[in-house]
C-alpha positions as CSV (number, residue, x, y, z in Angstrom):
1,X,15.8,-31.2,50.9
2,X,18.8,-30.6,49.1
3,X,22.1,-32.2,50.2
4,X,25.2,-30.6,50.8
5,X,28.4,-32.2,50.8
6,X,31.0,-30.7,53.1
7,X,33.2,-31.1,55.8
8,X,31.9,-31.6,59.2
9,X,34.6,-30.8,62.4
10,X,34.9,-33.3,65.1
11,X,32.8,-32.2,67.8
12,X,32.3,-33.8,71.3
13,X,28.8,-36.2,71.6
14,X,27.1,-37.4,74.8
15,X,26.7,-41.1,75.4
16,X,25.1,-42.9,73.3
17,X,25.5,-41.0,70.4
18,X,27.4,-41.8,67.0
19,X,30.2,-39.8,66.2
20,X,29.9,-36.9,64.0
21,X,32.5,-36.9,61.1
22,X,33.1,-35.2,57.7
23,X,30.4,-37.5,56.1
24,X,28.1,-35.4,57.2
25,X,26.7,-37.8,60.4
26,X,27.2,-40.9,58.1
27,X,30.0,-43.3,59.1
28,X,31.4,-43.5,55.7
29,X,31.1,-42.3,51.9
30,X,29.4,-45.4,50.8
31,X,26.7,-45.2,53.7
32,X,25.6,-41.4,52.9
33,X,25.5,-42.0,48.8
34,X,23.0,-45.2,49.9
35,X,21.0,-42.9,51.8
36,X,20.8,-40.1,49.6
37,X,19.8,-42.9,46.5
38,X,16.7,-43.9,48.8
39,X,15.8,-40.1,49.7
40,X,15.5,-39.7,45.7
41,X,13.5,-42.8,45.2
42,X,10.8,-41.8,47.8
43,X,10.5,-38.4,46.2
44,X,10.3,-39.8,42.8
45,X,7.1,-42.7,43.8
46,X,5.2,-40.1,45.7
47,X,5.3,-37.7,42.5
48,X,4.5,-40.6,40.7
49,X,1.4,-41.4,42.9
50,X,0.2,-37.4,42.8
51,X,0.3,-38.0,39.2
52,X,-1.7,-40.6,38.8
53,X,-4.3,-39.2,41.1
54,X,-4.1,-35.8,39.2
55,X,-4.6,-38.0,36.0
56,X,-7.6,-39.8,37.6
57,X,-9.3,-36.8,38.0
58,X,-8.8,-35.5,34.7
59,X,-10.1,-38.1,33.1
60,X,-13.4,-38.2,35.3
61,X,-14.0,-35.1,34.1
62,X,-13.6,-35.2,30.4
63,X,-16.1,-38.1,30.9
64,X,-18.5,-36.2,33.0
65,X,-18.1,-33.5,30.3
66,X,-18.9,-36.0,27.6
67,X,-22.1,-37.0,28.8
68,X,-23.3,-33.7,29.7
69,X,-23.6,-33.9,33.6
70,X,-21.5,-31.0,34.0
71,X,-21.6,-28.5,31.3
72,X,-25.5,-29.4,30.3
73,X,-26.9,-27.3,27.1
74,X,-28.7,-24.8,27.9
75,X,-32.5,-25.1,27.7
76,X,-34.1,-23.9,24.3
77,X,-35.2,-20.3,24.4
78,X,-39.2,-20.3,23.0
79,X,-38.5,-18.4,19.9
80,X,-40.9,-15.5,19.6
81,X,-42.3,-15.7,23.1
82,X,-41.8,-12.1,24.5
83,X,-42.0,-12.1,28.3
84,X,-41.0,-14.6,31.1
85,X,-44.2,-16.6,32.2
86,X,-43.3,-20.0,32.5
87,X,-44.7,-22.1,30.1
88,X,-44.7,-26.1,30.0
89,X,-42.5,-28.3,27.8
90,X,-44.5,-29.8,24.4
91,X,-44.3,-33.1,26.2
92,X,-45.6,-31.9,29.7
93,X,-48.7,-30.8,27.2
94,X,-49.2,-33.9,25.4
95,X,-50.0,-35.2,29.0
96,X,-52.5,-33.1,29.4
97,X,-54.9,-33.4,26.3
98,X,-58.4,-33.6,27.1
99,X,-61.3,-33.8,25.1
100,X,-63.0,-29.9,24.1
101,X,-66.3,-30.4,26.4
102,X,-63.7,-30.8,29.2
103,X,-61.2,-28.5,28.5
104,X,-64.1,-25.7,27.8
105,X,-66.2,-26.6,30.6
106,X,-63.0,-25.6,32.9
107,X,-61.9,-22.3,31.0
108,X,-65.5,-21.1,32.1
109,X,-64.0,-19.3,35.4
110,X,-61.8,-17.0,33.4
111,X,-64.1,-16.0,30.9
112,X,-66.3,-12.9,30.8
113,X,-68.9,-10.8,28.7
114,X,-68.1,-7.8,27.7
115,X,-71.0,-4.9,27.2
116,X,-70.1,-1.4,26.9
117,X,-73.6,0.3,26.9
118,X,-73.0,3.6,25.2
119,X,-74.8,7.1,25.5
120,X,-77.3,6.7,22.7
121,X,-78.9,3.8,24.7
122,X,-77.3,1.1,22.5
123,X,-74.8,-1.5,23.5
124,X,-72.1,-3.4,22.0
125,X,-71.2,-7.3,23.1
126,X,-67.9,-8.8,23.1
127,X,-66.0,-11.6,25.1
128,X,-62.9,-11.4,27.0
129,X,-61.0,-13.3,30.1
130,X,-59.2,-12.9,32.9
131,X,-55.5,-12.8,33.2
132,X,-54.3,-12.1,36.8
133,X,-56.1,-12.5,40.2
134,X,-56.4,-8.6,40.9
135,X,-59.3,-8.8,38.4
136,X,-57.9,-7.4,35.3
137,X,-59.4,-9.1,32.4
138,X,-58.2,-8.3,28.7
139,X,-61.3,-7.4,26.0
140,X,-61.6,-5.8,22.1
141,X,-60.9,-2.3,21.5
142,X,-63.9,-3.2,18.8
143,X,-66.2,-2.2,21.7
144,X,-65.1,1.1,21.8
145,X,-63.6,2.1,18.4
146,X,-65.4,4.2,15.9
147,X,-66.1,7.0,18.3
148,X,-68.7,5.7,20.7
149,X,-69.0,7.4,23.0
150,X,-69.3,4.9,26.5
151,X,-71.9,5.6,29.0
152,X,-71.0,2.4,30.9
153,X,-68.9,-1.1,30.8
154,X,-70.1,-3.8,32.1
155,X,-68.7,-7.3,32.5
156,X,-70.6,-10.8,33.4
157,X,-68.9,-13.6,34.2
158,X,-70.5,-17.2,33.2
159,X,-71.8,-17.5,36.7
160,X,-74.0,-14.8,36.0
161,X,-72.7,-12.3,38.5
162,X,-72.1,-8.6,36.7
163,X,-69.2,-6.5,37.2
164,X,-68.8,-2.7,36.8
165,X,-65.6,-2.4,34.8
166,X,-63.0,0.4,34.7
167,X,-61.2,1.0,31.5
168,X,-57.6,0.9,31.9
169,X,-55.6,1.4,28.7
170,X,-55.9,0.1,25.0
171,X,-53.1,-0.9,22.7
172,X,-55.2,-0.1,19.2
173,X,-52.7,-1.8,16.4
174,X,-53.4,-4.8,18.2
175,X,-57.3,-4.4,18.8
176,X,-56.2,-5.0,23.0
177,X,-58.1,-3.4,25.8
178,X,-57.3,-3.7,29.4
179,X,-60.4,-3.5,31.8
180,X,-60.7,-4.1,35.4
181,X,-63.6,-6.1,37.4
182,X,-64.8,-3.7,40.0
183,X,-64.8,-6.5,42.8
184,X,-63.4,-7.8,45.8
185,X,-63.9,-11.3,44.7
186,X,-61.5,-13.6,43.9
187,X,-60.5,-14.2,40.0
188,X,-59.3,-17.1,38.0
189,X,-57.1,-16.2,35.6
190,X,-56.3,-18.1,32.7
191,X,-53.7,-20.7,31.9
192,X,-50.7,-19.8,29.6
193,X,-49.5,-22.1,27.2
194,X,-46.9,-21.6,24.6
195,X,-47.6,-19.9,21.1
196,X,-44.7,-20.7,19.9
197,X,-45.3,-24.7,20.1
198,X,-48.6,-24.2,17.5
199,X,-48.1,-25.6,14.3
200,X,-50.1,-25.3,10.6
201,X,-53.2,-28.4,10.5
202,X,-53.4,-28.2,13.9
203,X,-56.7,-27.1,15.9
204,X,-57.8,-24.9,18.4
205,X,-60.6,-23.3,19.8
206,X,-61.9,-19.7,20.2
207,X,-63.9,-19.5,23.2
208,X,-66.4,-17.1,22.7
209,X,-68.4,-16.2,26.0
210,X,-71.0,-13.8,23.9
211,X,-73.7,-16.1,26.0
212,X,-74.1,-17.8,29.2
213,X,-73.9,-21.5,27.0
214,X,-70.4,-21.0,26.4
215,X,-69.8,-24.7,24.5
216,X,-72.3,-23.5,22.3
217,X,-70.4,-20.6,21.1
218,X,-66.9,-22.4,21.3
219,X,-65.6,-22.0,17.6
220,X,-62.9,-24.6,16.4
221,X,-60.3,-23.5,13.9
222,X,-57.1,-25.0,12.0
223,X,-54.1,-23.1,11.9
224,X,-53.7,-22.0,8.3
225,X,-50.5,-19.5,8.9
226,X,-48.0,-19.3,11.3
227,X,-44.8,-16.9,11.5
228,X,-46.3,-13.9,10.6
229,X,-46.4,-10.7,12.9
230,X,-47.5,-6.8,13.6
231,X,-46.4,-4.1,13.8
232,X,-47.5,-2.3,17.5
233,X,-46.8,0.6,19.1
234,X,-46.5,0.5,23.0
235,X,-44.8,2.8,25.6
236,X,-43.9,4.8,22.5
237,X,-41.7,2.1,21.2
238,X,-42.6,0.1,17.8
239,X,-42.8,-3.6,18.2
240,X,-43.3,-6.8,16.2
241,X,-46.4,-8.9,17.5
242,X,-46.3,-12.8,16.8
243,X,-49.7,-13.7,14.7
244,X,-51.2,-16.7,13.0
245,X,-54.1,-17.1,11.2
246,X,-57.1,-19.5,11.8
247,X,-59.5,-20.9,9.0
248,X,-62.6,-19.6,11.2
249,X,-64.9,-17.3,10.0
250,X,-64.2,-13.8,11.6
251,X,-67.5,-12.7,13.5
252,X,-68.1,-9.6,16.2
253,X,-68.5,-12.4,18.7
254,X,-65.0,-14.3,19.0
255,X,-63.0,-10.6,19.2
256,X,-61.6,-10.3,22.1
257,X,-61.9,-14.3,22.6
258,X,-59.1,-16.4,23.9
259,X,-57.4,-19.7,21.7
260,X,-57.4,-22.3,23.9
261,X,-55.6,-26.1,23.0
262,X,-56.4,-29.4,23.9
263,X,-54.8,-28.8,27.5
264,X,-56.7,-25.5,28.5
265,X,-53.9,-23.3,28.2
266,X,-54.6,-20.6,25.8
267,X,-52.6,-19.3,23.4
268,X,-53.5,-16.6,22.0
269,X,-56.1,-13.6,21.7
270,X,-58.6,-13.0,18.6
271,X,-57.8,-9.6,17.3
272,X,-60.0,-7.6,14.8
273,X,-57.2,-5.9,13.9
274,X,-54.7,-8.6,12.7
275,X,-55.6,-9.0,9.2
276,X,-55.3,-11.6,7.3
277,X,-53.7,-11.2,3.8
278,X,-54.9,-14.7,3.1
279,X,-58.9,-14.3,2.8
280,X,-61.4,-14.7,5.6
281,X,-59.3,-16.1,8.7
282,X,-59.3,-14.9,12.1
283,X,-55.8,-13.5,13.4
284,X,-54.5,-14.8,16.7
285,X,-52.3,-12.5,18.5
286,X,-49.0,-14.4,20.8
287,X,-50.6,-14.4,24.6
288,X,-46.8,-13.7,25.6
289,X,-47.2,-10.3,23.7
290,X,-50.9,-10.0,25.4
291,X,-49.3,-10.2,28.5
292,X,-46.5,-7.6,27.8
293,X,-48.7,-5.2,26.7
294,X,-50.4,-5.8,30.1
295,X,-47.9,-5.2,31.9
296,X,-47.0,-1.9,29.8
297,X,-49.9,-0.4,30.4
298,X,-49.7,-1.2,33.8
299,X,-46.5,0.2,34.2
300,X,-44.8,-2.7,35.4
């Protein structure tokens, strides 16, 4: 409030009422200068008090912005991981090591045999697995390259039940078929871990499921080569593929196989067509960029 200082006129009052005079209401000069002192120190401690709150608040914050509870870093992006499955954390996975037997023994519901019979009475055997519950399963384009000419494809699961399969789509530069199980039957897909986490020394497993004895075809591998990748052509688009290489010895019955860890999560898919530049290693194809070219060909 701002004060004024001006003449007032005498003006009647009722009773019981001071009498108004030229200071303002105040009896006397001295009276209205104490008043007005007081009016300014009131103002000046409750800014003072506003202050110190505002002040209190800032510094919470520069604090809270210190230790991260505010503005918290943004989670690491997996580098080279194409698509958005969710994946766990390397820690969540060292919790979750098993020993092989164990961790093979339970990939057996998402694993399949792969038999395209062609026309000439002769068939060809491959592996492959399951990747969503609709029944579409992933296999080698080695199966059907060269020109054979396919009377049938079959697929039989390691419970021994056999599937009629229809062809869906191929993506050639990286050996990939999509197939479908010709079923009503519930599917177990597989469980995705993280390419990117795989380091050189380490081991995994291609799980082979040529035969109904699926441990017995398991092949173990260590990782000689990692960052490299392929080129791919899907949807008419030109892509680079994450690849590494695995000290195994490449054989007709791990194509189409998936790399499984110590957890059960796979990895990665064994490609005939990823070529090593290294000698006689098997190349592993990123199950992220398996899973996008899934979904390519699927239109999705």
């Amino acid at each position: 409030m701002k004060y004024v200082w001006k003449k007032q006129p005498d003006a009647s009052f009722r009773e019981g009422d001071e009498p108004v005079n030229r200071y303002g209401g105040y009896s006397s000069r001295q009276q209205y200068e104490n008043r007005k002192e007081k009016g300014i120190w009131w103002k000046r401690l409750l800014f003072g008090v506003l202050l110190l709150v505002l002040l209190s608040f800032a510094a919470v914050g520069v604090l809270a912005l210190i230790q991260g509870d505010v503005l918290r870093p943004a989670p690491a992006s997996n580098e080279g991981d194409d698509t958005t499955i969710k994946v766990p954390t390397q820690n969540e996975l060292n919790q979750m090591v098993r020993q092989p037997e164990k961790v093979l023994e339970d990939l057996d519901a998402s694993l399949i045999t792969v038999e395209a019979v062609l026309e000439d009475g002769t068939s060809r055997m491959g592996s492959g697995f399951l990747v969503s519950e609709e029944g579409y399963a992933v296999c080698s384009t080695y199966l059907f390259s060269g020109g054979a000419k396919i009377k049938e494809i079959r697929a039989t699961a390691v419970e021994g039940i056999t599937y009629t399969v229809q062809q869906e789509g191929v993506v050639e530069d990286m050996g990939l078929a999509l197939i479908r199980l010709d079923s009503s039957l519930g599917y177990t897909p597989i469980s995705v871990g993280n390419f990117s986490f795989v380091k050189r020394g380490e081991t995994y497993y291609a799980a082979a499921s040529s035969t109904r004895d699926f441990a017995g075809t398991a092949l173990s591998g260590i990782v000689a080569s990692t960052g490299s990748t392929v080129k791919v052509k899907m949807g008419g688009n030109s892509t680079s593929v994450p690849v590494l290489f695995l000290d195994m010895t490449p054989n007709e019955s791990i194509w189409g196989a998936p790399v499984v860890d110590l957890t059960g999560r796979v990895i990665g898919f064994c490609s005939h067509t990823a070529l090593s530049p290294y000698g006689d290693l098997v190349g592993v194809v990123s199950i992220h960029a398996v899973y996008t070219a899934v979904n390519e060909m699927l239109g999705e």
